[in-house]
C-alpha positions in Angstrom: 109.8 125.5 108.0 109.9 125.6 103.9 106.5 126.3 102.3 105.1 123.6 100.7 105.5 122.9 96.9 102.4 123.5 95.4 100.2 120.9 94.1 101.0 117.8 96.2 98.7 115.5 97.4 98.3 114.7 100.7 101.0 117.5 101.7 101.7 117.6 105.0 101.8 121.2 106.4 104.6 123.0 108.0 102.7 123.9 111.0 101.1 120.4 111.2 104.3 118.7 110.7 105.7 121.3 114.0 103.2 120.1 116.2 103.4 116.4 115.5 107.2 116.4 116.0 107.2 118.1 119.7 106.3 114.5 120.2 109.8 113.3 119.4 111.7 116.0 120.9 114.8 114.4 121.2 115.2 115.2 116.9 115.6 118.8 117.7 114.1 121.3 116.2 112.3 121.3 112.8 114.0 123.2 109.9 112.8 122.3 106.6 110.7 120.0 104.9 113.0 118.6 102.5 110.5 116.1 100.6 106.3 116.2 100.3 103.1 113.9 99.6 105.5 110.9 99.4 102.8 108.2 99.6 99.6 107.8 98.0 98.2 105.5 100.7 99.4 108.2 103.7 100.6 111.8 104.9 104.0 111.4 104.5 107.1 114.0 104.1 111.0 113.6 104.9 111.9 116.7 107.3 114.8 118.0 108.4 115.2 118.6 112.1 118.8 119.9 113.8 119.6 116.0 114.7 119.3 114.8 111.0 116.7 114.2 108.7 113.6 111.9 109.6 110.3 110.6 107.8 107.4 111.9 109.0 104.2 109.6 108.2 100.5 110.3 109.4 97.5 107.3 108.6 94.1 109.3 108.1 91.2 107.5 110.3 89.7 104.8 108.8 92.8 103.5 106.6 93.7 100.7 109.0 91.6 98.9 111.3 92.6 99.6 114.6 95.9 98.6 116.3 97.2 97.5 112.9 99.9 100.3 112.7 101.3 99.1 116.0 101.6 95.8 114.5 103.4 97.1 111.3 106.0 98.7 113.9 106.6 95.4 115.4 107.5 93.8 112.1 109.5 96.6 111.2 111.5 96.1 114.7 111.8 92.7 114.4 112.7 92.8 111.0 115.6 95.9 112.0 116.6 93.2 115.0 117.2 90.5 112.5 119.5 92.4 110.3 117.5 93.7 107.5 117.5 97.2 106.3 114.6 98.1 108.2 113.9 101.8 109.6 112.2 100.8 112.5 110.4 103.4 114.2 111.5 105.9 116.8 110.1 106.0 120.4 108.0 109.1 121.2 108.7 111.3 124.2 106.1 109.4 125.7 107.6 106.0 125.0 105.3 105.0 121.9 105.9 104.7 118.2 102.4 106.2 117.4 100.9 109.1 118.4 97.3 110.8 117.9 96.8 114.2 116.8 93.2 115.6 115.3 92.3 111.9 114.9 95.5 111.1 112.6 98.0 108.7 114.0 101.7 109.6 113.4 104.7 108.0 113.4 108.4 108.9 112.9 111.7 106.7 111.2 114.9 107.5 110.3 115.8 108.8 107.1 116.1 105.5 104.7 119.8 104.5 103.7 120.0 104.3 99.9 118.7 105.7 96.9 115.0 106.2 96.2 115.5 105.7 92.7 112.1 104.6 91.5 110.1 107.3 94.0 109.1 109.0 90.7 109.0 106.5 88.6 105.5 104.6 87.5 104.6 101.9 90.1 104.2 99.8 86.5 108.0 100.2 85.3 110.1 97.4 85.0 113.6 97.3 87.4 116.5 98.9 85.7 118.6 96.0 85.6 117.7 92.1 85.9 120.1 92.3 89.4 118.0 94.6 91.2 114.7 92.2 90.6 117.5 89.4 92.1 118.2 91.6 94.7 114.2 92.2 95.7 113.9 88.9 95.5 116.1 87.4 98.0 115.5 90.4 100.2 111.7 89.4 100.2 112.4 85.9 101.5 115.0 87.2 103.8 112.3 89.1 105.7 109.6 86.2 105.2 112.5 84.4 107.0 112.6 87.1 109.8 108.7 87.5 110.2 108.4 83.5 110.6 107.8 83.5 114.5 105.5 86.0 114.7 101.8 85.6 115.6 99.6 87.6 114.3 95.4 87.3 113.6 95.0 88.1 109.8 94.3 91.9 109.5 90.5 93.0 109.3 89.3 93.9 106.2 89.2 97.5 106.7 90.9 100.2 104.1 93.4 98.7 101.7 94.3 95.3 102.3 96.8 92.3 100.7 95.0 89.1 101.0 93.7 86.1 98.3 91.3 84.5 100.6 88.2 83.9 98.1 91.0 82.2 95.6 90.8 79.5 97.8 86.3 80.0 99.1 84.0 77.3 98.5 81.5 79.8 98.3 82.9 82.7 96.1 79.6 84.8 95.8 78.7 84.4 99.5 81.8 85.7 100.3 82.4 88.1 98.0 79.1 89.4 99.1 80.0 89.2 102.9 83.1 90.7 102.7 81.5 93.9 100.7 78.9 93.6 103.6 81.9 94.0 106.1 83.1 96.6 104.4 80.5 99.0 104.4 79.9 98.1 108.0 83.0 99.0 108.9 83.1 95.3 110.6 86.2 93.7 110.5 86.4 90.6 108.3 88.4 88.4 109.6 90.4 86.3 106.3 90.0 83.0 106.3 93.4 83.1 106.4 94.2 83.1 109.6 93.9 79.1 109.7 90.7 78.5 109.0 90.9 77.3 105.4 91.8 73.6 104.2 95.1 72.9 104.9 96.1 75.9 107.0 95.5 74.2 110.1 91.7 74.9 110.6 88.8 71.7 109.9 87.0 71.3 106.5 84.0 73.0 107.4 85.6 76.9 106.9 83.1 78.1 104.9 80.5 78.0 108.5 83.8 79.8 110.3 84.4 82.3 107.9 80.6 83.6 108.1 80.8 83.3 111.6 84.1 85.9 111.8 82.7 88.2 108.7 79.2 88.5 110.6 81.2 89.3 114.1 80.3 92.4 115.7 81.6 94.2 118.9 84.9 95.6 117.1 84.8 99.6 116.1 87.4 99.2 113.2 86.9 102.5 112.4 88.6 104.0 114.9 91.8 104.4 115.6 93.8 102.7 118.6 95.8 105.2 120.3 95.4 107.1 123.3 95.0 111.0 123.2 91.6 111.9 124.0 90.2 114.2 121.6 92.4 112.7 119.1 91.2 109.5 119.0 87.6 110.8 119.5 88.4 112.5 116.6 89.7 109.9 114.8 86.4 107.9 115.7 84.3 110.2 114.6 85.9 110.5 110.9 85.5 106.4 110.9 81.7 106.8 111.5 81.7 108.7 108.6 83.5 106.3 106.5 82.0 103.7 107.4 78.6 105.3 106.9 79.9 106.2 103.4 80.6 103.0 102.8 77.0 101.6 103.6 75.3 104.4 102.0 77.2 103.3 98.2 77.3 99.3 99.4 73.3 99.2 100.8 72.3 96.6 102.9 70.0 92.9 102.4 70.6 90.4 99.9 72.4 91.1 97.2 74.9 94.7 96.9 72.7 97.1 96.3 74.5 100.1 94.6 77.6 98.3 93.9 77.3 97.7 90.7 76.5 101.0 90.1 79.5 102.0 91.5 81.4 99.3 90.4 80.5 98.0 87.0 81.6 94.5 85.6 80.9 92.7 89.2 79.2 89.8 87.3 82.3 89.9 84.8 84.7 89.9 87.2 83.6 87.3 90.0 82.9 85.0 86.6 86.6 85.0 85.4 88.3 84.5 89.0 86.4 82.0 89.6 87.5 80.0 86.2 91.2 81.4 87.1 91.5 80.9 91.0 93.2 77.5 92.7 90.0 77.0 94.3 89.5 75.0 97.8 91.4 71.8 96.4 94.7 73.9 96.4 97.1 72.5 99.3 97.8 75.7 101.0 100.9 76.4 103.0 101.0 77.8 106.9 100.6 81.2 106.7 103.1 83.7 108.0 103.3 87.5 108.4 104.1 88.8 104.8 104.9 92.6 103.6 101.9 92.5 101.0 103.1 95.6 99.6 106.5 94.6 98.0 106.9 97.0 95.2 110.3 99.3 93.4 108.8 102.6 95.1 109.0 100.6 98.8 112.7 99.3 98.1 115.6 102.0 97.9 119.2 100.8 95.9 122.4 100.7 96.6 123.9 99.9 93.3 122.1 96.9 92.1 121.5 95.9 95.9 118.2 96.3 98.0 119.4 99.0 100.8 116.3 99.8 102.8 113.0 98.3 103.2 109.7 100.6 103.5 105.7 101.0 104.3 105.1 97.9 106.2 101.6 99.6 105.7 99.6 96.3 103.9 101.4 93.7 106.0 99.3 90.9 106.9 99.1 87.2 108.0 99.1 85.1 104.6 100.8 82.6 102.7 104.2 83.7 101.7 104.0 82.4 98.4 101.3 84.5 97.8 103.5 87.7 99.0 105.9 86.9 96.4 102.8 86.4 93.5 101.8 90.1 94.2 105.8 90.9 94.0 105.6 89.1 90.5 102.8 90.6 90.0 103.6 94.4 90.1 106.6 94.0 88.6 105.8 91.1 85.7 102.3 91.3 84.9 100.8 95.1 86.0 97.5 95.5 84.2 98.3 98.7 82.6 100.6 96.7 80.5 98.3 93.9 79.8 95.1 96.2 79.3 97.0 98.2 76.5 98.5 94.8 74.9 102.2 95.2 75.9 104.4 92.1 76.7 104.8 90.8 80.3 108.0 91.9 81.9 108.1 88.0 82.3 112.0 87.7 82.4 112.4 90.4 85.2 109.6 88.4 87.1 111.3 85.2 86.9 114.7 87.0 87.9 112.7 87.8 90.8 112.1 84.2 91.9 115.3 83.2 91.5 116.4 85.6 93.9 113.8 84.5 96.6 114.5 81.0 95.9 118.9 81.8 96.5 117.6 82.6 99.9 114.4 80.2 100.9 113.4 77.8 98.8 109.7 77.0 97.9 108.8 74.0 98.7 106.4 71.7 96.2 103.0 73.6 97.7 104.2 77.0 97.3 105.6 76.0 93.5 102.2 74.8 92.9 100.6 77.8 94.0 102.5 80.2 92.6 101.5 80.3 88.8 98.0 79.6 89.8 97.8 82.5 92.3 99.4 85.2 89.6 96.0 85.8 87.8 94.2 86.6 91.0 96.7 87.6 93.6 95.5 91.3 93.2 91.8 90.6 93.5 91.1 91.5 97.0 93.5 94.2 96.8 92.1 95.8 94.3 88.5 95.7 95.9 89.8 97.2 99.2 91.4 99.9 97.3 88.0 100.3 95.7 85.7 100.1 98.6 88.2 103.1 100.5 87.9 105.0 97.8 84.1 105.1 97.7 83.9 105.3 101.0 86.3 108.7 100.6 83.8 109.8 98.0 85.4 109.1 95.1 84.1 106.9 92.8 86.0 107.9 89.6 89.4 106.5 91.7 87.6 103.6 92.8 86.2 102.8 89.4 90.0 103.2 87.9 91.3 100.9 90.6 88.1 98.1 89.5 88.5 98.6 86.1 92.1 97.8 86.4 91.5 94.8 87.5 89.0 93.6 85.7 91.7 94.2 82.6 94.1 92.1 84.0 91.2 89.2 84.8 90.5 89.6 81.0 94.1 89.2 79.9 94.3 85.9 82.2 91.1 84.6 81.5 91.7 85.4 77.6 95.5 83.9 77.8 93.3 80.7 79.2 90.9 80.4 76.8 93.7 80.6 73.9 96.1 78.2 75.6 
């Protein structure tokens, strides 16, 4: 295989990459990595076997609560079955989609159809053209539309993770604090998401179920969920660590010892969500499975048009209004922007509506919502990314991730104040 340009991170190594793909011998043999360190969230490199070109993608332990990459798969198949520009993943020799090595799990996809025209671009940049935010768009509802029938728990709060579930807590420290305590446990917080809030289903008295399911134990979210012995042993043991990690920065008892340490502006930030969020009088939709992760560098182009779909890696059960605030989001409103006192790319945002809305209309709930959930869609997000970063050891990341959005809290909570 090619050596490795230097200075990528999260390379994956020629001889690693060898090893993995004896696992899917029906590629052929490896030749070349053609492309390296492709995602920031994941090992990930295209490679170049004598039966085409395939992306190679690995999830360090401790990055996804277990089973949750066999659940991405699904999507991704169902999504492929419906249609949709989907490269679902390839069986193994053994008959699985994921397989353990040295306690990474690993999967395989065809190469993507299209153009990765924003895979060096900043996550922050506007679309090139109003047609391609259409396009994203109606390709988002499209596959909302696709995901409808399946039925999934919401994912554990473990590694980075899309959900919005204290914009809607009638106890927004208690949680906060619980789902910090989850965290560096390494127990998986079950969002209240998953029908338990007002109007999703669940009674009125949520706030009792959600401290019930945060203070659940039994579940080693830390490891990984594959078979392959010393692998997943492996795997295990690196999700100890994290998790350990994670309490040693987080501390235990009342209160989060440490965090604000770690992670200054708690008090700040928890202050202005709560003045922005919908809070529990919001009429919330059913949720669905949603992408969570619905950004330019996960979309490749044909022409204007959306021509393949990628990293299923934050999807979750939620509200699908709330998928298409973080979509806004990224695209409209990214705190960069905001923080250095740039305008909103407000009119590439609202293209982007208009294209879900060509495909599946929101109906007066979801309309609602979605204003009020722009300010804080990213909240949680955010957090996670912060939390996984501390428990990687490194708290300079984790404070740039917290810091980010705190700025974009500011800029909301300012906009507010001055309306």
């Amino acid at each position: 295989m090619a050596e490795l340009r230097p200075g990528v991170q999260d390379a994956v190594a020629p001889a690693v990459a060898t090893r993995v793909l004896a696992s899917w011998p029906d590629l052929g043999e490896p030749r070349a990595i053609v492309r390296n360190g492709m995602s920031a969230n994941s090992l990930a490199c295209l490679v170049e076997c004598a039966g085409g070109r395939f992306a190679l993608k690995g999830t360090r332990p401790g990055r996804k609560a277990a089973g949750w990459l066999t659940r991405e798969h699904e999507a991704m198949r169902v999504a492929a079955a419906a249609g949709l520009p989907v490269p679902a993943p390839l069986a193994s020799a053994a008959g699985t989609t994921v397989v353990a090595q040295d306690g990474v799990e690993w999967a395989v996809y065809p190469e993507a159809a299209g153009v990765d025209r924003y895979g060096e671009a900043s996550v922050f940049a506007p679309f090139d053209t109003d047609a391609e935010a259409f396009s994203a768009g109606a390709m988002l509802a499209r596959l909302h539309l696709a995901l409808a029938d399946l039925a999934w728990p919401a994912r554990p709060f473990v590694g980075p993770v899309a959900q919005c579930d204290l914009a809607f807590s009638p106890d927004l420290h208690r949680d906060f604090r619980e789902l910090c305590r989850a965290a560096a446990g390494g127990t998986p917080a079950l969002p209240g998401q998953a029908g338990g809030l007002p109007g999703a289903g669940g009674t009125a008295d949520s706030a009792a179920r959600m401290a019930q399911r945060l203070s659940a134990a039994g579940t080693e979210a830390c490891a990984t969920d594959t078979a392959g012995g010393a692998g997943l042993r492996a795997g295990r043991d690196a999700g100890e660590k994290s998790c350990k990690r994670r309490q040693e920065v987080l501390g235990a008892g009342e209160g989060i010892p440490g965090l604000a340490g770690e992670l200054p502006g708690v008090t700040e930030a928890l202050r202005m969500f709560d003045a922005l969020r919908p809070g529990t009088a919001a009429i919330l939709p059913a949720p669905r499975v949603i992408h969570g992760d619905w950004i330019k560098r996960n979309l490749f182009f044909a022409g204007d048009q959306v021509a393949a779909i990628l990293d299923f890696d934050l999807c979750n059960r939620g509200y699908r209004v709330f998928d298409l605030a973080l979509a806004v989001s990224a695209l409209a409103y990214p705190w960069p922007l905001l923080a250095g006192g740039g305008a909103p790319h407000a009119a590439q945002g609202e293209r982007l509506v208009e294209g879900y809305e060509s495909v599946r209309p929101l109906d007066a709930a979801e309309r609602a919502l979605l204003p009020a959930l722009l300010p804080v869609c990213r909240f949680e997000y955010h957090l996670s990314l912060a939390l996984s970063a501390l428990a990687a050891g490194d708290p300079a990341q984790a404070r740039w991730f917290w810091e980010g959005q705190i700025a974009s809290l500011r800029w909301w909570y300012d906009r507010r104040a001055n309306a």
